[in-house]
C-alpha positions as CSV (number, residue, x, y, z in Angstrom):
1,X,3.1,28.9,10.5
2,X,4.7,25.5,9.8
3,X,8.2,25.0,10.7
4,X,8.5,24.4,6.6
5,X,7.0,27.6,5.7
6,X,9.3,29.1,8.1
7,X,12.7,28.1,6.6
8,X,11.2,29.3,3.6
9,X,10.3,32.5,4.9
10,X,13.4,32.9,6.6
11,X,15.5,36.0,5.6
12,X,18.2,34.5,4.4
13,X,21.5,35.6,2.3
14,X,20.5,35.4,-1.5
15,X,23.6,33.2,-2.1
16,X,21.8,30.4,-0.1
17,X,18.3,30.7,-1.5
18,X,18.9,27.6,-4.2
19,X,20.3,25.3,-1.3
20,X,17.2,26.8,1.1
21,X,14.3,25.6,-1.8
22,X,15.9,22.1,-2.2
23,X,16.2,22.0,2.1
24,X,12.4,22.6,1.8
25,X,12.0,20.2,-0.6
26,X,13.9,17.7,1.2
27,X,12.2,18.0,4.3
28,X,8.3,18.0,2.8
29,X,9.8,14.2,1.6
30,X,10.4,13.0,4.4
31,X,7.0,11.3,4.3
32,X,5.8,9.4,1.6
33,X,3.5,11.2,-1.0
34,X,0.5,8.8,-0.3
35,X,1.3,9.3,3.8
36,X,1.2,13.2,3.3
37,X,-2.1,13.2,1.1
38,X,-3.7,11.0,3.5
39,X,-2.1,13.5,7.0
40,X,-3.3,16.7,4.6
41,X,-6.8,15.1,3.8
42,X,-7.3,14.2,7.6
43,X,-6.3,17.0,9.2
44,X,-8.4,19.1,6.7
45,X,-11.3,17.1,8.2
46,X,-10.5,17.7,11.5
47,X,-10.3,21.7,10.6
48,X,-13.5,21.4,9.2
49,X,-15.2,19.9,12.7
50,X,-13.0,22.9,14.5
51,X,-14.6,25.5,12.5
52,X,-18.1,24.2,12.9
53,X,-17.8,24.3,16.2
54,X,-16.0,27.8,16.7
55,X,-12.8,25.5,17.9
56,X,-8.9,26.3,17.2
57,X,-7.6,23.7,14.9
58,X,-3.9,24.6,15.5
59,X,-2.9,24.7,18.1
60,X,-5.8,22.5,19.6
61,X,-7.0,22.0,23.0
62,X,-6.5,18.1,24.2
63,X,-10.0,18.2,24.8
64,X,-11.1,19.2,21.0
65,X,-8.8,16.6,19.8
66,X,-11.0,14.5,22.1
67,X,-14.4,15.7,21.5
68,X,-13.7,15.2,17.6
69,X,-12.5,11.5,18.4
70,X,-15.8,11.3,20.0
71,X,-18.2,12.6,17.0
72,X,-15.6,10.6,14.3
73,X,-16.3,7.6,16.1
74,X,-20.0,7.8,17.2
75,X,-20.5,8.5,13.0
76,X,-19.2,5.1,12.3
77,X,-15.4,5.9,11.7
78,X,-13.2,3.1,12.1
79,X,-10.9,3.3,15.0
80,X,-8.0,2.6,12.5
81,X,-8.7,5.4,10.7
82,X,-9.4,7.1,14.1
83,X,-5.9,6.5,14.8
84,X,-3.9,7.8,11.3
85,X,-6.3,11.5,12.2
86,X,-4.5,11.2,15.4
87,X,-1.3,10.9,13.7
88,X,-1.9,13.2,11.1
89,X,-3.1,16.5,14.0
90,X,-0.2,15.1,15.3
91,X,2.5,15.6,12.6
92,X,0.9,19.2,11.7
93,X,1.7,20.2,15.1
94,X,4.8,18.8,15.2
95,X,5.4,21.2,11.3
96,X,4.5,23.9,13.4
97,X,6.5,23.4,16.0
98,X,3.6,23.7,18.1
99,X,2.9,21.6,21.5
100,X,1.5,18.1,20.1
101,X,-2.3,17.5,21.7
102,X,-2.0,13.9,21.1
103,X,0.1,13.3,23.7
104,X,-2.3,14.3,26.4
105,X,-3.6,11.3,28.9
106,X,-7.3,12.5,28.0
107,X,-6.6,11.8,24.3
108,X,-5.2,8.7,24.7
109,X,-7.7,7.9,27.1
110,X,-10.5,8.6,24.5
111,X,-8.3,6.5,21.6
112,X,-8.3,3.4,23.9
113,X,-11.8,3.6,25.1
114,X,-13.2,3.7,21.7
115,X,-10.9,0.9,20.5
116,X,-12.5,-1.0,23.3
117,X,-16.2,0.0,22.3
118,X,-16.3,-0.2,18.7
119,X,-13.3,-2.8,18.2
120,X,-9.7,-2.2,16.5
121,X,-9.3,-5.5,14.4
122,X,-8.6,-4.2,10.6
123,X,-10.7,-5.7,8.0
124,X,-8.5,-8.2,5.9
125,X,-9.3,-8.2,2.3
126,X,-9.1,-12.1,0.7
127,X,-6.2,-13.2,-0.4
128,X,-5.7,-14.4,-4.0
129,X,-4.3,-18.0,-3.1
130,X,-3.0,-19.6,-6.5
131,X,-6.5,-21.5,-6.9
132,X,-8.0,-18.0,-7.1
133,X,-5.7,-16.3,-9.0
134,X,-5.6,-19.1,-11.7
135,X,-9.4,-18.8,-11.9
136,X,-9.0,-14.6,-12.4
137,X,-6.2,-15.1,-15.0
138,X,-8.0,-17.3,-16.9
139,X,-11.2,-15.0,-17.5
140,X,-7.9,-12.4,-19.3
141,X,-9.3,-11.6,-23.3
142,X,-6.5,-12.6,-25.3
143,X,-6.4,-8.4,-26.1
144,X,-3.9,-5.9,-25.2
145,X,-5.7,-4.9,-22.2
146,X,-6.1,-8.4,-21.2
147,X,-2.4,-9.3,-21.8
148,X,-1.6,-6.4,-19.7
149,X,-3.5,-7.4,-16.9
150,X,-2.6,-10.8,-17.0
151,X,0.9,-9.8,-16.2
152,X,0.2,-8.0,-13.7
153,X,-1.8,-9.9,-11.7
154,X,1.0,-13.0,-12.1
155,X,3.9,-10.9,-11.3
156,X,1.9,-9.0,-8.6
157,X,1.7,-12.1,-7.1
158,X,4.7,-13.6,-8.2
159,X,6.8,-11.2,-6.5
160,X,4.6,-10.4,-3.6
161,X,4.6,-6.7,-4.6
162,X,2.5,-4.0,-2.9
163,X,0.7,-2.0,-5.4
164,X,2.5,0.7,-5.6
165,X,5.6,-0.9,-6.4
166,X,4.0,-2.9,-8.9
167,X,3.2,0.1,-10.9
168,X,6.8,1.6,-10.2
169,X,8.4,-1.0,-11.9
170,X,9.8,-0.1,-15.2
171,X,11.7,-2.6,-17.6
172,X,15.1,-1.6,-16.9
173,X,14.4,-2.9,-13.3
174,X,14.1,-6.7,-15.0
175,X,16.9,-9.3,-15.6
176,X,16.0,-12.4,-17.5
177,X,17.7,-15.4,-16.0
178,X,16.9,-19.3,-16.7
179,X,15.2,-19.6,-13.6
180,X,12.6,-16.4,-13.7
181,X,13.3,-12.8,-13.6
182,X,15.6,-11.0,-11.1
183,X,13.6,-7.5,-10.1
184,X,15.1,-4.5,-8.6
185,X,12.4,-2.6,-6.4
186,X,14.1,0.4,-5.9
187,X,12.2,1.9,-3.2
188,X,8.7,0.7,-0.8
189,X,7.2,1.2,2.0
190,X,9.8,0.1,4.4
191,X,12.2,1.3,2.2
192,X,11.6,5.5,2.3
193,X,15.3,6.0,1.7
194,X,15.8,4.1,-1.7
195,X,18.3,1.7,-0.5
196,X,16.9,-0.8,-3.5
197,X,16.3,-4.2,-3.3
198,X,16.6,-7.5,-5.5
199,X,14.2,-10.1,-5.4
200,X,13.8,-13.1,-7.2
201,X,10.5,-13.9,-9.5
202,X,10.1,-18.1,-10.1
203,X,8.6,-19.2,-13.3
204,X,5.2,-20.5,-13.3
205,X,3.6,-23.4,-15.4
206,X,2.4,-22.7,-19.1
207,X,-1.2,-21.2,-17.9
208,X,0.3,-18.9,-15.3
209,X,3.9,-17.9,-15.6
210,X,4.3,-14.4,-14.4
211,X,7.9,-14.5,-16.7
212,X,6.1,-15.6,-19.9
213,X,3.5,-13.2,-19.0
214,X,5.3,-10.4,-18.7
215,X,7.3,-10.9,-22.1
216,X,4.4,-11.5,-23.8
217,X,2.6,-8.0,-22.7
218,X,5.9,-6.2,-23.2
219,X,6.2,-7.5,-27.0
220,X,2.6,-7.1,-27.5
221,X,2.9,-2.9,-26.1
222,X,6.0,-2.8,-28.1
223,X,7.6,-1.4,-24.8
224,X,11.2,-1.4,-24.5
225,X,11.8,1.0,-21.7
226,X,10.3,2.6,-18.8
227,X,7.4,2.3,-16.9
228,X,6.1,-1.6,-17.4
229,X,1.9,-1.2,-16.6
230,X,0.4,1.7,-18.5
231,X,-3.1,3.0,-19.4
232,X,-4.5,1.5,-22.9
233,X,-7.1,4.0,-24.6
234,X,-10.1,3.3,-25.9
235,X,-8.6,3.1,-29.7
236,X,-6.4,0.8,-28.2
237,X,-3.1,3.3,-28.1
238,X,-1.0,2.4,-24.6
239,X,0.5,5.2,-23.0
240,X,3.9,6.8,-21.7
241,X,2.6,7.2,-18.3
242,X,2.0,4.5,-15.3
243,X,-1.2,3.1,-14.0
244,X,-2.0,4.5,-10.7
245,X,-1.8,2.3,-7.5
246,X,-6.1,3.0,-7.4
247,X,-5.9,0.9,-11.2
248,X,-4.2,-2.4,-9.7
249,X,-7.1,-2.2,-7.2
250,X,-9.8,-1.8,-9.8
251,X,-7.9,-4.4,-12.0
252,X,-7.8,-7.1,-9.3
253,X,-11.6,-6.1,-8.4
254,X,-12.5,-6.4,-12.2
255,X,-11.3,-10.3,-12.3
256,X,-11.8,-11.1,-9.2
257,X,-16.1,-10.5,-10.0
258,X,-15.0,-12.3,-13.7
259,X,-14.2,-15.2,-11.8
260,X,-17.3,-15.6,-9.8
261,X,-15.6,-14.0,-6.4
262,X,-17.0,-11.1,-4.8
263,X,-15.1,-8.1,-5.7
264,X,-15.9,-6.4,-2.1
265,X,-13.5,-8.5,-0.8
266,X,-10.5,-8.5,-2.6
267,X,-8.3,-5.3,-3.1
268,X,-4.6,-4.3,-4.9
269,X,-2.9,-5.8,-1.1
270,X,-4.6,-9.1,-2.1
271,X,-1.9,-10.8,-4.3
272,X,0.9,-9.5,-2.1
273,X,-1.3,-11.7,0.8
274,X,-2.5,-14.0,-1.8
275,X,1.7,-15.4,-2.1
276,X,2.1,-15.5,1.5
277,X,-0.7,-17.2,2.1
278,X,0.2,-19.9,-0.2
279,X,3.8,-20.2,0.3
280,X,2.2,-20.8,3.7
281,X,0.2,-23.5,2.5
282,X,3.2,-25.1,0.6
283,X,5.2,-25.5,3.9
284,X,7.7,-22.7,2.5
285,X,10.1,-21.3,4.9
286,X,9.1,-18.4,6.7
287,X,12.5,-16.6,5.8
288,X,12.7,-17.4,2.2
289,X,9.2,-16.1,1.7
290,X,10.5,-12.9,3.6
291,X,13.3,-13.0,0.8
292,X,10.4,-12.1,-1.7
293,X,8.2,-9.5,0.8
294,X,11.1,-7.4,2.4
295,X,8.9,-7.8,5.7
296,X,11.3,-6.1,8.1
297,X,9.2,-8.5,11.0
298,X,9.2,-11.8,10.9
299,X,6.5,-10.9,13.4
300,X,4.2,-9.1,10.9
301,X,4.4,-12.3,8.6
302,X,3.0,-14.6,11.6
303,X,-0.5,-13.5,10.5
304,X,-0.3,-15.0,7.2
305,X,1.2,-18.4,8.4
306,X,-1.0,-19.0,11.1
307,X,-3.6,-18.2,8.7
308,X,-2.5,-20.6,6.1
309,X,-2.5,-23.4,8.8
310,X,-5.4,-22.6,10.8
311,X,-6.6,-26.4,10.4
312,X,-2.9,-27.9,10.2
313,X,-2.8,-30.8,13.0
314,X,-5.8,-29.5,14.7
315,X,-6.2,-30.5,18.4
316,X,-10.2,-31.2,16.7
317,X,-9.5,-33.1,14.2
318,X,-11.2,-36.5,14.4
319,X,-12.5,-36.5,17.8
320,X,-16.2,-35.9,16.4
């Protein structure tokens, strides 16, 4: 039994049982929806394997947690994905307040030996650096679909925003101002406690100005308030609800092959990298493009610099 199931269990005074079902629900957010459908989706894997092979799933043995490690990996799993399974048996253990198997040396052991083997480097999807995401914006019908996803691919990149923030935005979180738009992001990935945060959005020139572009698919939807991206129907009717973080992927993918790129490598994260990677280029300070991205690390950005300036004052350069 998890330790969530037991508060909820718990006999308890009737006064208290109100308080109790929001203490539930409290605690089943502490991770983020996406995290806990990912944790629930790999751990049912991992219960799968167990009951193929007569195993316990929880509590498990170090040396099933191993063993499955060990068939994930020689089936062609990634090791990052190897690595959020770990963390997902993990957590479910930790629920049930049950010894964690993860922590044994023999796990850990098996984790780095496979990293080692089959490699840990993450595949990077391409960035949409502002010669790309000119050419993707300009294959946009001039349609309400196409105005809608014209905006969001400028102000995706415009204010480096991961996907699912882009599709949390809603109107009241814009202010226009003469230079751009101030947005309030009112909670992210390395924000899971909602503190908000302001950022600002630049305008762009005539062909690719994320402000203009916004207005424009706003006016066009005849929105006014609430969420800003929404599905359009086949009659052309756009409605109430928000597109799902999977539609800025497919969106991105869609104009990304319109523009003669190959869609396999570009994904929803690309415009968030696609900004950094050209404020990069530009010579842009490293902290006021962390003024846009909310990276907590300077650290994590270093990726995207050293990227943009692989060939910047070469030691190479014009010795052959």
């Amino acid at each position: 039994m998890s330790s969530l199931q037991a508060i909820a269990d718990a006999a308890v005074p009737a006064a208290i049982a109100p308080e109790l079902a929001a203490a539930v629900a409290f605690a089943k957010a502490e991770k983020a929806p996406a995290t806990r459908k990912a944790y629930g989706t790999d751990f049912r894997l991992f219960r799968a394997w167990c009951e193929e092979k007569r195993a316990e799933a929880l509590p498990a043995l170090p040396e099933t947690v191993a063993a499955y490690l060990a068939h994930a990996a020689a089936k062609g799993t990634k090791a990052s994905t190897l690595g959020r399974r770990l963390a997902a048996i993990r957590y479910a253990h930790k629920l049930a307040n049950l010894p964690t198997p993860t922590d044994s040396e023999a796990v850990k052991a098996t984790i780095r030996g496979i990293r080692r083997t089959i490699g840990s480097a993450k595949v990077r999807k391409a960035p949409a650096v502002v010669a790309r995401l000119k050419a993707m914006v300009e294959t946009c019908p001039d349609t309400l679909t196409g105005k809608r996803d014209r905006a969001l691919l400028l102000l995706g990149f415009g204010g480096a925003f991961r996907r699912s923030e882009l599709v949390a935005l809603d109107v009241e979180h814009f202010e226009e101002v003469p230079e751009g738009l101030r947005a309030f992001i009112a909670k992210s990935k390395t924000d899971q406690e909602a503190q908000g945060a302001t950022i600002a959005i630049a305008r762009g020139s005539s062909m690719a100005c994320p402000v203009a572009a916004l207005l424009d698919w706003l006016d066009a939807a005849g929105i006014t308030s609430g969420p800003v991206f929404r599905p359009i129907n086949k009659a052309g009717t756009v409605g109430t609800v928000r597109l799902t973080d999977r539609s800025v992927a497919n969106i991105v993918k869609a104009y990304a092959s319109a523009a003669g790129l190959d869609e396999k490598q570009f994904s929803g994260h690309s415009l968030r990298r696609g900004f950094l990677t050209s404020a990069a280029a530009a010579g842009k300070s490293v902290f006021r493009m962390r003024d846009v991205s909310r990276h907590k690390s300077i650290e994590t950005m270093s990726g995207y610099i050293q990227e943009a300036e692989l060939f910047k004052d070469h030691a190479g350069a014009g010795l052959l």
